[in-house]
PDB file of N, H, CA, C and O in Angstrom:
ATOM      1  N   UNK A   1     117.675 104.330  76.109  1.00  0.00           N
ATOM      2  CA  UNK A   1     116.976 103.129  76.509  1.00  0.00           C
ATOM      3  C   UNK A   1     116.168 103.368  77.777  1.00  0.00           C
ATOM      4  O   UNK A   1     115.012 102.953  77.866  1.00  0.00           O
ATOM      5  N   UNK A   2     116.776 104.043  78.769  1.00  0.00           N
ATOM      6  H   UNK A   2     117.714 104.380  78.697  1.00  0.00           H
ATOM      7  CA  UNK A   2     115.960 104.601  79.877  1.00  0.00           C
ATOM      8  C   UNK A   2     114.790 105.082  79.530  1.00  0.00           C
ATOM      9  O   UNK A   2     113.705 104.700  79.969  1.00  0.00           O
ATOM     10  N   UNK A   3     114.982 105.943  78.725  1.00  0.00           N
ATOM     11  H   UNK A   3     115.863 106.253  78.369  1.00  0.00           H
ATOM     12  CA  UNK A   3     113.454 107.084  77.949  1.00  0.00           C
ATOM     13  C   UNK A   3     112.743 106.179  77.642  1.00  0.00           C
ATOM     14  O   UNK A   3     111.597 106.483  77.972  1.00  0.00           O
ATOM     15  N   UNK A   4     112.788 104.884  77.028  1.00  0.00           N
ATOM     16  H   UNK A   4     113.719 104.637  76.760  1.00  0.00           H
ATOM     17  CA  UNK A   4     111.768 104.148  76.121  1.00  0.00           C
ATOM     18  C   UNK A   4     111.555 103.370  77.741  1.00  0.00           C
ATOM     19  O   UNK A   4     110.402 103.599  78.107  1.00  0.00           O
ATOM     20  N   UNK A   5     112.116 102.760  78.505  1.00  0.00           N
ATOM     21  H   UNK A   5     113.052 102.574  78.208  1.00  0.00           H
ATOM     22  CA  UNK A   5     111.531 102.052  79.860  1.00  0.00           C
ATOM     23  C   UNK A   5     110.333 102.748  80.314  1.00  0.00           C
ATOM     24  O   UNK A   5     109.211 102.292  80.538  1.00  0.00           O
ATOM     25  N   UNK A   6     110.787 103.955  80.407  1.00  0.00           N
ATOM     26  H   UNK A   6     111.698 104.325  80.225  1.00  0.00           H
ATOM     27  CA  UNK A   6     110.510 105.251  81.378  1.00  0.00           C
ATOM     28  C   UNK A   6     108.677 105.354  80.649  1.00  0.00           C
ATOM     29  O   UNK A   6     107.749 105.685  81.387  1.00  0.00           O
ATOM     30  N   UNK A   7     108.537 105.141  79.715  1.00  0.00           N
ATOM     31  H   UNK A   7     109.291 104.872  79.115  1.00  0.00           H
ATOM     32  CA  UNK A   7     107.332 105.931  78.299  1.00  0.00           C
ATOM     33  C   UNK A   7     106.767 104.606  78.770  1.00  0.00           C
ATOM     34  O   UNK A   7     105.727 104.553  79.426  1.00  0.00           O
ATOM     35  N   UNK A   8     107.651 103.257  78.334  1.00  0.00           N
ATOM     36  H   UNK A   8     108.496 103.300  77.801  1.00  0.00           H
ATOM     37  CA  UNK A   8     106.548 101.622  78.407  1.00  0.00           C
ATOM     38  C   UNK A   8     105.499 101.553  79.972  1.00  0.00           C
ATOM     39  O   UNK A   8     104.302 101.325  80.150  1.00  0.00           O
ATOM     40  N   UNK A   9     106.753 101.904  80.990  1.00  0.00           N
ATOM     41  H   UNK A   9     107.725 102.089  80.846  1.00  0.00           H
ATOM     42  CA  UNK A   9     106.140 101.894  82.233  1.00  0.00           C
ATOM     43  C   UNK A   9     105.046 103.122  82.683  1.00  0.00           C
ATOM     44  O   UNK A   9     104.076 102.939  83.417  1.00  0.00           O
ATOM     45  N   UNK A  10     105.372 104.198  82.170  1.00  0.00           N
ATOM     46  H   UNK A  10     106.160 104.347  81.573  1.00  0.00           H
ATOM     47  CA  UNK A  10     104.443 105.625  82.018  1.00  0.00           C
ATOM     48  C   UNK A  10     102.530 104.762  82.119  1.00  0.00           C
ATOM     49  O   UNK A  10     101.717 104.922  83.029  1.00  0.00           O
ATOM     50  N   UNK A  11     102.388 104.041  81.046  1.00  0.00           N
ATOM     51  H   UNK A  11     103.049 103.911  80.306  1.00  0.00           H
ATOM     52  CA  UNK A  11     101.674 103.366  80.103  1.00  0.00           C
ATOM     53  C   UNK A  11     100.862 102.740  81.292  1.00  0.00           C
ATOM     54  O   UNK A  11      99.765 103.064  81.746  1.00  0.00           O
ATOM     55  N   UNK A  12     101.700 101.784  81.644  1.00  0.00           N
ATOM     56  H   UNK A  12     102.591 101.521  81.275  1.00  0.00           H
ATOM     57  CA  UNK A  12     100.949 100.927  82.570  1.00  0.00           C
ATOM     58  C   UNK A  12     101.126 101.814  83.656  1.00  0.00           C
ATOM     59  O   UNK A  12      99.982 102.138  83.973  1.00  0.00           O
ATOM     60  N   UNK A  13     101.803 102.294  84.282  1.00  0.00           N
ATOM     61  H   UNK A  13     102.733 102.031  84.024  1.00  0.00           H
ATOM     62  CA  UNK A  13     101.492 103.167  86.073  1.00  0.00           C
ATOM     63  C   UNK A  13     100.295 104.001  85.997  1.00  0.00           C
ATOM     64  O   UNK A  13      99.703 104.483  86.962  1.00  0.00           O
ATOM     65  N   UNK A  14     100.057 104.100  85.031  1.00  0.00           N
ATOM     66  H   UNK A  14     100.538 103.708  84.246  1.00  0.00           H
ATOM     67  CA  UNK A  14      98.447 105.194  84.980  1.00  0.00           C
ATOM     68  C   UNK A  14      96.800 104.674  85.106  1.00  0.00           C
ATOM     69  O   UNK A  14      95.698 105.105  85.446  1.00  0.00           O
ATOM     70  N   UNK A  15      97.566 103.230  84.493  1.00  0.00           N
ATOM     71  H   UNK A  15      98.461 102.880  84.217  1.00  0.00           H
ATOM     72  CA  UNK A  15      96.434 102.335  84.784  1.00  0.00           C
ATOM     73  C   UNK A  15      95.627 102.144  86.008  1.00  0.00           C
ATOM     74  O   UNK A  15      96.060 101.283  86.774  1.00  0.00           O
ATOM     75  N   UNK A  16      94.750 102.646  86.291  1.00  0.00           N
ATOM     76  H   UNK A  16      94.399 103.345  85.668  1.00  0.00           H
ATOM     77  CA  UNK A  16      94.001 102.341  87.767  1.00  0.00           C
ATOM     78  C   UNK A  16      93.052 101.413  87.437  1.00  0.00           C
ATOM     79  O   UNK A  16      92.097 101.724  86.725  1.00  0.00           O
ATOM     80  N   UNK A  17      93.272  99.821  88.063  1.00  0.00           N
ATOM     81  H   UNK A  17      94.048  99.568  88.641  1.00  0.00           H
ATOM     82  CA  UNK A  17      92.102  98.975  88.078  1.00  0.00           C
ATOM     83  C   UNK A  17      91.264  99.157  89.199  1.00  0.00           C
ATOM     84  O   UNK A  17      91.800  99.218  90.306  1.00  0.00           O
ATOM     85  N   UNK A  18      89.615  99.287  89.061  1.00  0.00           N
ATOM     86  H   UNK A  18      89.180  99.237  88.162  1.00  0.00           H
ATOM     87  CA  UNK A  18      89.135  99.687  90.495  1.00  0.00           C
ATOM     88  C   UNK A  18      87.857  97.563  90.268  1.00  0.00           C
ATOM     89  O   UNK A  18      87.254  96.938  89.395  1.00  0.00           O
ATOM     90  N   UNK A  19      88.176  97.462  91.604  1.00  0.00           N
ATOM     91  H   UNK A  19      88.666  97.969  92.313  1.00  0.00           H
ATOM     92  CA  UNK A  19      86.816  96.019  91.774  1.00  0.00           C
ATOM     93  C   UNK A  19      85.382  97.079  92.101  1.00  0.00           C
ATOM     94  O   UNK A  19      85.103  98.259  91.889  1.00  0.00           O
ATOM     95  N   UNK A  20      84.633  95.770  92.797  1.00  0.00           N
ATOM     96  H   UNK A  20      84.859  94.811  92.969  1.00  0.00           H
ATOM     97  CA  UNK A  20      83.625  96.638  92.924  1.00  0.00           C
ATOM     98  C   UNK A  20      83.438  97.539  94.636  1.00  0.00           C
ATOM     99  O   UNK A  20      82.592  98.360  94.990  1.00  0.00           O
ATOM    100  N   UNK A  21      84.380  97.064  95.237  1.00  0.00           N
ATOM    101  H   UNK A  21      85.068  96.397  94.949  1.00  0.00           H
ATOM    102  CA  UNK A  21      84.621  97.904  96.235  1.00  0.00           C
ATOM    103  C   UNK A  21      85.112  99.322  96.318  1.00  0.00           C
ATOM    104  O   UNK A  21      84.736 100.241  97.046  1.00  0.00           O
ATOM    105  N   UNK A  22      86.184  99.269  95.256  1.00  0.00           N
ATOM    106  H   UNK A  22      86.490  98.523  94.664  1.00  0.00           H
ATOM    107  CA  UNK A  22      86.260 100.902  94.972  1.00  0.00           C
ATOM    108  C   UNK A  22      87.783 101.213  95.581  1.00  0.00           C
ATOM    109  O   UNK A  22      88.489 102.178  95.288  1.00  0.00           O
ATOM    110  N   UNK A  23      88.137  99.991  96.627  1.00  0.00           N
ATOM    111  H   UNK A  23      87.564  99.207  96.865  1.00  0.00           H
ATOM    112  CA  UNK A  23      89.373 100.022  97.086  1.00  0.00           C
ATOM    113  C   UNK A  23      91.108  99.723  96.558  1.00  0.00           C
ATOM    114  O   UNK A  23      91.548  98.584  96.402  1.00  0.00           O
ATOM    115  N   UNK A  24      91.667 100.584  96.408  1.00  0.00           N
ATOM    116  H   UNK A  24      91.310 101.510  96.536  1.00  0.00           H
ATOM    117  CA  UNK A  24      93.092 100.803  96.352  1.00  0.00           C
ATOM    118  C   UNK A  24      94.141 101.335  96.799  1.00  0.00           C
ATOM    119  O   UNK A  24      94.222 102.460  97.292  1.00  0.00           O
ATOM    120  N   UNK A  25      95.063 100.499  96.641  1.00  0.00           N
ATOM    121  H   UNK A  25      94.997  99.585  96.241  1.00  0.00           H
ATOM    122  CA  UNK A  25      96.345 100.894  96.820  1.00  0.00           C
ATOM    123  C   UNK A  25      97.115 101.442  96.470  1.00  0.00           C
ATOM    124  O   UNK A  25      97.267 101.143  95.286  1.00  0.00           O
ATOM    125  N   UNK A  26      97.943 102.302  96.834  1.00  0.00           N
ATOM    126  H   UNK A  26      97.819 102.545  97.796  1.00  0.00           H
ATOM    127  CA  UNK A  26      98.958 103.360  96.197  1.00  0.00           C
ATOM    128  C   UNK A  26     100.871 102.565  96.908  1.00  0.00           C
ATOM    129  O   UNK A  26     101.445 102.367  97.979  1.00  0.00           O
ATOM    130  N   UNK A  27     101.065 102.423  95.691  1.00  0.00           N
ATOM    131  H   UNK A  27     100.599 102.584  94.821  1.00  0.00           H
ATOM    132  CA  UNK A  27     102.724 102.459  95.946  1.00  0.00           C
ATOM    133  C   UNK A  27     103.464 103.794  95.447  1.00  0.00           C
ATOM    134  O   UNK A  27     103.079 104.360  94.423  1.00  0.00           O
ATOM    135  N   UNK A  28     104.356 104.194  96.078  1.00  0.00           N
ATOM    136  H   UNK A  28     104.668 103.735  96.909  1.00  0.00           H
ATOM    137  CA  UNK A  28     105.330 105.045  94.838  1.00  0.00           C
ATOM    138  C   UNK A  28     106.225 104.766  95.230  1.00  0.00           C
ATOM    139  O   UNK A  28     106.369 104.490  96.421  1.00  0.00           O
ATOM    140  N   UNK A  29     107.487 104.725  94.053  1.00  0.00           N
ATOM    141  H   UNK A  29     107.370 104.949  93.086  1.00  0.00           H
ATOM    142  CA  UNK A  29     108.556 104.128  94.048  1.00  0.00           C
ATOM    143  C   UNK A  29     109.382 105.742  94.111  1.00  0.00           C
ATOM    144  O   UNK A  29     108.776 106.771  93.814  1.00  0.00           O
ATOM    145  N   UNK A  30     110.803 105.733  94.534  1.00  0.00           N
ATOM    146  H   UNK A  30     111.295 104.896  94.775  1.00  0.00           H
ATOM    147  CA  UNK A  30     111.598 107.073  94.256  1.00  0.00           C
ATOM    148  C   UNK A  30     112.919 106.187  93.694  1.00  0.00           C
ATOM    149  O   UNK A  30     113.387 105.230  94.311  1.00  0.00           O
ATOM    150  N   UNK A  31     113.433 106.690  92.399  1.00  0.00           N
ATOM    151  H   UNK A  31     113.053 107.467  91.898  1.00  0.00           H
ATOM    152  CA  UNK A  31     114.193 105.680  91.687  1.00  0.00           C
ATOM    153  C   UNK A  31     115.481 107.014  91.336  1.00  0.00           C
ATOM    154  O   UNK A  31     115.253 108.156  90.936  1.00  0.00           O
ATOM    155  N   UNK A  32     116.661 106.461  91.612  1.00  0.00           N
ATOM    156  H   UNK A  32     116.846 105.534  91.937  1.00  0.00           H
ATOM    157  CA  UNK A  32     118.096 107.707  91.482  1.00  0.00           C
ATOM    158  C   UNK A  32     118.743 106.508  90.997  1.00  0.00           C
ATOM    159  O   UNK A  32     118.758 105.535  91.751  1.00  0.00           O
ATOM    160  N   UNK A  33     119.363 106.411  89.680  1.00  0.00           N
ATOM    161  H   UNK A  33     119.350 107.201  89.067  1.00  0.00           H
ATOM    162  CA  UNK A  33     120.137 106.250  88.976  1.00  0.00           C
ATOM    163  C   UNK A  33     121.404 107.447  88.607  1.00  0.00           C
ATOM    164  O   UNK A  33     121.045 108.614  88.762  1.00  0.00           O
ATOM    165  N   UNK A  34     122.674 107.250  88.189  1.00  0.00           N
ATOM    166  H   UNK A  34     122.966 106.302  88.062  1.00  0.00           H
ATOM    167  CA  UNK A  34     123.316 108.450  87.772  1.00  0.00           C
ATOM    168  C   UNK A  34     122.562 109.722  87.895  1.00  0.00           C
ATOM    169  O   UNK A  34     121.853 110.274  87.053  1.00  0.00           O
ATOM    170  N   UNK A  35     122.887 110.123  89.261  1.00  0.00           N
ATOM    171  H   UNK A  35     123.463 109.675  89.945  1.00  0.00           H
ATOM    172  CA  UNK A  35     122.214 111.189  90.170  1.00  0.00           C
ATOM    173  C   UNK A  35     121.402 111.958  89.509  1.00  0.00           C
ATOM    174  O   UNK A  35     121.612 113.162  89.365  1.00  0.00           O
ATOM    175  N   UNK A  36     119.934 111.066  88.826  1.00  0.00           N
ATOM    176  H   UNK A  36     119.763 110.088  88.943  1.00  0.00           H
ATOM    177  CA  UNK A  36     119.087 111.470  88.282  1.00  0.00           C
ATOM    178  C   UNK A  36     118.066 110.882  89.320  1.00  0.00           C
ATOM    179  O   UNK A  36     118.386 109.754  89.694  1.00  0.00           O
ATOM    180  N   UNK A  37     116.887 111.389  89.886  1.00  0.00           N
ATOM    181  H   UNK A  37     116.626 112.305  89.582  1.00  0.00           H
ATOM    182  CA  UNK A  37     115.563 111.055  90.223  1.00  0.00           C
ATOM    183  C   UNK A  37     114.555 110.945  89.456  1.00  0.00           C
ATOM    184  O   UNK A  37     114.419 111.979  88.801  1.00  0.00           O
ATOM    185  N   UNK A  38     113.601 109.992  89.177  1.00  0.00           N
ATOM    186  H   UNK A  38     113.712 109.153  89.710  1.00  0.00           H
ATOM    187  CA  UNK A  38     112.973 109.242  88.826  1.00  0.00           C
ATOM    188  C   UNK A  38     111.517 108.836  89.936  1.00  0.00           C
ATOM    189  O   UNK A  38     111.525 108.390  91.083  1.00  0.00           O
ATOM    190  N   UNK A  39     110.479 109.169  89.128  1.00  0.00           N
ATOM    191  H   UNK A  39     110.472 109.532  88.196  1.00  0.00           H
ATOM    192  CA  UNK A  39     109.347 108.643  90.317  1.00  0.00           C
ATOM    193  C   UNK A  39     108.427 108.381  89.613  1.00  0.00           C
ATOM    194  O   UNK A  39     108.134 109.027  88.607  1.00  0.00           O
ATOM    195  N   UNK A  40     107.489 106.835  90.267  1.00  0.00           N
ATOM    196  H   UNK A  40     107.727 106.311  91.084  1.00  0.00           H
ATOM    197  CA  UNK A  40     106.931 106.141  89.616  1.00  0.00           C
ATOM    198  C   UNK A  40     105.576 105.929  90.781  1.00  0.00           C
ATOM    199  O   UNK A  40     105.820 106.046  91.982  1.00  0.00           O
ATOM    200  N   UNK A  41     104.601 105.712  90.451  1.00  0.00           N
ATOM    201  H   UNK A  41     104.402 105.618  89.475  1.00  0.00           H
ATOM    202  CA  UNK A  41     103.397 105.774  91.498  1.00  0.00           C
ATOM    203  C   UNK A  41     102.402 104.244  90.829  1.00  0.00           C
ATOM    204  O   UNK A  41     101.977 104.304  89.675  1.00  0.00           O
ATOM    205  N   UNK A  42     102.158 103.087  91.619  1.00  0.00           N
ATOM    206  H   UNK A  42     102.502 103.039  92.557  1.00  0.00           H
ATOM    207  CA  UNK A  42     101.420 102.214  91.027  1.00  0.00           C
ATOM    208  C   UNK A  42     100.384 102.381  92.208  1.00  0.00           C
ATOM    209  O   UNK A  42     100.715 102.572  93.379  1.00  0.00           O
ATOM    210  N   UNK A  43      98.976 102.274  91.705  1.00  0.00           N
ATOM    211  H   UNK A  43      98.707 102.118  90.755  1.00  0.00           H
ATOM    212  CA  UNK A  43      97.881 102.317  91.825  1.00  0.00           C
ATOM    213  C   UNK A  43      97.447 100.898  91.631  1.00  0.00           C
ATOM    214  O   UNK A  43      97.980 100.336  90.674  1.00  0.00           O
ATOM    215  N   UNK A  44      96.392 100.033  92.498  1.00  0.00           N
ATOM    216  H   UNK A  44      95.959 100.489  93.276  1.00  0.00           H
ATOM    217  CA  UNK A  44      96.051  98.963  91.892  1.00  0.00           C
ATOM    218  C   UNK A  44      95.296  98.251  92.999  1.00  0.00           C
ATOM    219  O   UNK A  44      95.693  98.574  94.119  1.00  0.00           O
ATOM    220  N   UNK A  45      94.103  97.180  92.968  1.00  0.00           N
ATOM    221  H   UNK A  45      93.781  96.918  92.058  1.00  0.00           H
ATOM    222  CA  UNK A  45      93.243  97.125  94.027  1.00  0.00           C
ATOM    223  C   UNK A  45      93.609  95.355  94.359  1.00  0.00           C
ATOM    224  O   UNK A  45      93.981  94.518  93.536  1.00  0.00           O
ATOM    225  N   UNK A  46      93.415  95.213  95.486  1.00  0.00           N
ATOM    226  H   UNK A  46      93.113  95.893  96.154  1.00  0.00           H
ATOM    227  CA  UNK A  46      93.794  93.551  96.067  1.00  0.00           C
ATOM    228  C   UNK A  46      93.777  92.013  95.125  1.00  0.00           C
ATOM    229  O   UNK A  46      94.132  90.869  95.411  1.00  0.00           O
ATOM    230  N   UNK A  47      93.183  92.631  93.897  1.00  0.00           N
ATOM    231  H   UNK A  47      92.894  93.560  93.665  1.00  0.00           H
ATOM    232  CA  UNK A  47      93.242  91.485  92.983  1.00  0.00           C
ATOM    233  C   UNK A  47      94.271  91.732  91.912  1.00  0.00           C
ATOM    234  O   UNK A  47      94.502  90.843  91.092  1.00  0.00           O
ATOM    235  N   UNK A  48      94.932  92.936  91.867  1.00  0.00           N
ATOM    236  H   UNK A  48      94.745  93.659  92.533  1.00  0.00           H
ATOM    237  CA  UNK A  48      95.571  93.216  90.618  1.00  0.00           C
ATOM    238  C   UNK A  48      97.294  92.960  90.726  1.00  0.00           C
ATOM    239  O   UNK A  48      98.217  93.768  90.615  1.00  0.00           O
ATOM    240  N   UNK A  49      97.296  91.601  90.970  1.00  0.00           N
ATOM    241  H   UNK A  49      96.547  90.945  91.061  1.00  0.00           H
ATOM    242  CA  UNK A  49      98.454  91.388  91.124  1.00  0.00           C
ATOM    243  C   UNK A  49      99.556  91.705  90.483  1.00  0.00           C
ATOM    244  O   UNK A  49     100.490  91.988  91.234  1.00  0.00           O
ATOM    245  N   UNK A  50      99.862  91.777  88.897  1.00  0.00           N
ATOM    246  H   UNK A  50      99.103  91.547  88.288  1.00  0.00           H
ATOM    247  CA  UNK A  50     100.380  92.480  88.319  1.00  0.00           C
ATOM    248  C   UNK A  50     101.494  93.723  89.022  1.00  0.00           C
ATOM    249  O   UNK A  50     102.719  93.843  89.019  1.00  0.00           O
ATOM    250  N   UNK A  51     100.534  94.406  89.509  1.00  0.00           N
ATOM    251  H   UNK A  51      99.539  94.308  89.511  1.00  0.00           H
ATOM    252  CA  UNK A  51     100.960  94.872  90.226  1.00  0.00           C
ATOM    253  C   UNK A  51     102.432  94.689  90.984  1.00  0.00           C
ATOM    254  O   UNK A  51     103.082  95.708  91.217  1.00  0.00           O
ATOM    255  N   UNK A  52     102.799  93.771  91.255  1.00  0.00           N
ATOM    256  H   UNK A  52     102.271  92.943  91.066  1.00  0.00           H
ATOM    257  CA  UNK A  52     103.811  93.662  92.416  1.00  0.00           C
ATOM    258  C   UNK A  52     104.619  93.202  91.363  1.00  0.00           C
ATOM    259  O   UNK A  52     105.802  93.228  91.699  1.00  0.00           O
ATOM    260  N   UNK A  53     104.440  92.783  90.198  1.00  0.00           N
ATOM    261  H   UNK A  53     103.478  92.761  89.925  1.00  0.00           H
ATOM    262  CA  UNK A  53     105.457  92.036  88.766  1.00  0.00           C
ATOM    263  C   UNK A  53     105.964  93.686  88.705  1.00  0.00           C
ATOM    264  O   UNK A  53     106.924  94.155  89.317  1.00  0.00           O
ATOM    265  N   UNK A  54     105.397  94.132  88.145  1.00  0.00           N
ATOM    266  H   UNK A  54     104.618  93.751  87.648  1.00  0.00           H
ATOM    267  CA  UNK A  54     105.553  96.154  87.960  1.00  0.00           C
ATOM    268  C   UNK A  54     106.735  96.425  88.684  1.00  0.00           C
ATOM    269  O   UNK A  54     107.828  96.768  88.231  1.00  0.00           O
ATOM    270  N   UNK A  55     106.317  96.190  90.147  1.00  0.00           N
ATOM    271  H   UNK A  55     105.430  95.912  90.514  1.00  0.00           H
ATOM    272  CA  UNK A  55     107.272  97.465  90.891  1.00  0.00           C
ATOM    273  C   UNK A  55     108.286  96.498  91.128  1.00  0.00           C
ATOM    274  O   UNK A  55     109.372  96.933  91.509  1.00  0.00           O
ATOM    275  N   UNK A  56     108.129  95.114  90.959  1.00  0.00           N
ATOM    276  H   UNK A  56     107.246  94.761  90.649  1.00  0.00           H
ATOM    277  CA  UNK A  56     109.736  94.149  90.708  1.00  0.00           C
ATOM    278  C   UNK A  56     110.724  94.545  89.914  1.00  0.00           C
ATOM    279  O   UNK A  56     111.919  94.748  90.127  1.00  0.00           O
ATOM    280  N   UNK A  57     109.898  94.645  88.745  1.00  0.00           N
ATOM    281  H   UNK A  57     108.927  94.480  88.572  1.00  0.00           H
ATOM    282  CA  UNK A  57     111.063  94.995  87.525  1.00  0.00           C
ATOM    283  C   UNK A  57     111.586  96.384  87.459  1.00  0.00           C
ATOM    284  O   UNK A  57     112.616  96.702  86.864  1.00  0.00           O
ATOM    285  N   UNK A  58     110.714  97.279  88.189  1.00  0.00           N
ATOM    286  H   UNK A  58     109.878  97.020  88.673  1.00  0.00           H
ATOM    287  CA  UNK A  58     111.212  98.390  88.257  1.00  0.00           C
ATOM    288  C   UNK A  58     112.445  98.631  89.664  1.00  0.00           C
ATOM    289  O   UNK A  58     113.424  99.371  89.765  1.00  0.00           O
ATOM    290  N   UNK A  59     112.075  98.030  90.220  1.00  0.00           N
ATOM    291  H   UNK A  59     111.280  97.429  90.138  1.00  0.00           H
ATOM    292  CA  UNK A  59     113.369  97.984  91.423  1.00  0.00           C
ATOM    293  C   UNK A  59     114.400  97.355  90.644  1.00  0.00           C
ATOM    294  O   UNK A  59     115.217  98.104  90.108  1.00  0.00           O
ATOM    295  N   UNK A  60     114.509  96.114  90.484  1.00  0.00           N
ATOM    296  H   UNK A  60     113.845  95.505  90.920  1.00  0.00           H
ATOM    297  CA  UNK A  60     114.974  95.605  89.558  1.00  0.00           C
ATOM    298  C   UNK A  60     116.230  96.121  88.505  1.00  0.00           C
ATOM    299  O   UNK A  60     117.448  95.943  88.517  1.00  0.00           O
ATOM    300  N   UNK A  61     115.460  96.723  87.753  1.00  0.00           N
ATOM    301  H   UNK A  61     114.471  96.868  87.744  1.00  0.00           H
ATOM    302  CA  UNK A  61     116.272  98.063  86.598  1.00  0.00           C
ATOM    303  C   UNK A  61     117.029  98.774  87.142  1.00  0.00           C
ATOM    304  O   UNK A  61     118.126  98.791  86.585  1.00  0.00           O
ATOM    305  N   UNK A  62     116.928  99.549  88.225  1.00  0.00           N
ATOM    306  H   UNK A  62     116.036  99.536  88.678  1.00  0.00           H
ATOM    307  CA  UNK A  62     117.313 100.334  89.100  1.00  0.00           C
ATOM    308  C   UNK A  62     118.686  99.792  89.719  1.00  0.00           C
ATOM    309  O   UNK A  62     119.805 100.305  89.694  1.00  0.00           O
ATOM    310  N   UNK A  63     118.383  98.968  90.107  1.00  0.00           N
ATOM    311  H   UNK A  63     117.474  98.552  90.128  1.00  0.00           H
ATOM    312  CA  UNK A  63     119.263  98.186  91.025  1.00  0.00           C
ATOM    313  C   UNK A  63     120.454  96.997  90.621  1.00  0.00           C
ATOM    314  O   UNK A  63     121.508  96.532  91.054  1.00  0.00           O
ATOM    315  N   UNK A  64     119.702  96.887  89.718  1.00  0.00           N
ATOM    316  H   UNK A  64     118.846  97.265  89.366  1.00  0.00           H
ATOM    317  CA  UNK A  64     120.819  96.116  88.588  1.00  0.00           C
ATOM    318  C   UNK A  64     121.731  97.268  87.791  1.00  0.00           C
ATOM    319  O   UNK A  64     122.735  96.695  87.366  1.00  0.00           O
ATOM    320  N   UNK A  65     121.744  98.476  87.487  1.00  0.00           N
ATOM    321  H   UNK A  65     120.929  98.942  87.833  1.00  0.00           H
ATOM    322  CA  UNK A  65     122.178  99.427  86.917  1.00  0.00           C
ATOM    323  C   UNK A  65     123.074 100.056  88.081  1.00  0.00           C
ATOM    324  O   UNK A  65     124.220 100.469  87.909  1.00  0.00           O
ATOM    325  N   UNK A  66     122.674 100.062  88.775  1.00  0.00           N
ATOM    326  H   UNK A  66     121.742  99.726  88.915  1.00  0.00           H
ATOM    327  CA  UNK A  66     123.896 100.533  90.448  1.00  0.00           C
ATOM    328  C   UNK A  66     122.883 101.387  91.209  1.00  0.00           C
ATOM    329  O   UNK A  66     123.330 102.015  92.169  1.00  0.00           O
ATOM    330  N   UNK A  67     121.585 101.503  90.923  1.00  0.00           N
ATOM    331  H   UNK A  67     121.222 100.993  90.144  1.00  0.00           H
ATOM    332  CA  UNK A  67     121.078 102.365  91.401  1.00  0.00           C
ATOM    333  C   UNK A  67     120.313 102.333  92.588  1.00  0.00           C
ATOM    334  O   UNK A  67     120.700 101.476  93.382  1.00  0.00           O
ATOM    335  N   UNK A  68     119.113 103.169  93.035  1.00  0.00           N
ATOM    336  H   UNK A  68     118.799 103.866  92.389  1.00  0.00           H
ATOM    337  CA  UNK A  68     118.721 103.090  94.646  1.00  0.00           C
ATOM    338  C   UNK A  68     117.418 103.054  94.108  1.00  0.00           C
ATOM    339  O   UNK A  68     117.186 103.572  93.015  1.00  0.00           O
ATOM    340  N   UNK A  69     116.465 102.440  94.834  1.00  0.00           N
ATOM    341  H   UNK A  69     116.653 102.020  95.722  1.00  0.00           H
ATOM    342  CA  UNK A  69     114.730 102.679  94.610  1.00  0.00           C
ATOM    343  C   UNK A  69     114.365 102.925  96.261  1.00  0.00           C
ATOM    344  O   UNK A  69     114.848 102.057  96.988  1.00  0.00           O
ATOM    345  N   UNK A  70     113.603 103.958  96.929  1.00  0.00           N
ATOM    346  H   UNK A  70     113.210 104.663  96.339  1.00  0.00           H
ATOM    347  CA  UNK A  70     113.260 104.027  97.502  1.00  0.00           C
ATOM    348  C   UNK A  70     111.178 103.367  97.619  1.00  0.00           C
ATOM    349  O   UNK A  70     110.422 103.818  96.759  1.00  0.00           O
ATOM    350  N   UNK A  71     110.720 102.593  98.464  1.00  0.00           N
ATOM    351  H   UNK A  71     111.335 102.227  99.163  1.00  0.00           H
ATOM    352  CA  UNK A  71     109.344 102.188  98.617  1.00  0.00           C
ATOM    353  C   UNK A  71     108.480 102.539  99.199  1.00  0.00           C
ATOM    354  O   UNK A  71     108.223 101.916 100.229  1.00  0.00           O
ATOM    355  N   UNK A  72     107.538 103.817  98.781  1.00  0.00           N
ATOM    356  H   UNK A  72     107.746 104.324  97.945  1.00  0.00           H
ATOM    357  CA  UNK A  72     106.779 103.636 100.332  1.00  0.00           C
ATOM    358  C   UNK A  72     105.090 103.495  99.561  1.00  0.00           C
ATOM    359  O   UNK A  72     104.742 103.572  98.383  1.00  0.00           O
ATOM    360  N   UNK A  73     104.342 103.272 100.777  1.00  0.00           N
ATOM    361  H   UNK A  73     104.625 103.209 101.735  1.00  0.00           H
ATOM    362  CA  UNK A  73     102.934 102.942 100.343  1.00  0.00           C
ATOM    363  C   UNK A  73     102.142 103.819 101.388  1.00  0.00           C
ATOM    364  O   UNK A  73     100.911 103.834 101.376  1.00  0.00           O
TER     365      UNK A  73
END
């Protein structure tokens, strides 16, 4: 079930929305579940709110499972 999260979210984290400024943001997440590491990178520009739904559910998963997400931007 992890693998199929892991592939859905793959999908969308690759997605780069650019406006017409050209400006974005970089998150990456560092995700350790059953002393496995996991890393996830969202890309996305001041309108793409979505965005912050993303790295919710992915903390989220993590953390509801017993696990750690580290945040940095």
């Amino acid at each position: 079930m992890l693998t199929c999260f892991i592939f859905n979210f793959a999908g969308i984290i690759s997605y780069k929305y650019v406006d017409n400024t050209g400006e974005l943001t970089t998150v990456d997440l560092t995700c350790t579940l059953n002393d496995e590491e996991y890393y996830f990178s969202v890309t996305y520009d001041e309108q793409y709110s979505d965005a912050d739904i993303l790295i919710a559910q992915i903390e989220d998963y993590f953390t509801d499972r017993g696990g750690e997400v580290i945040i940095s931007e």
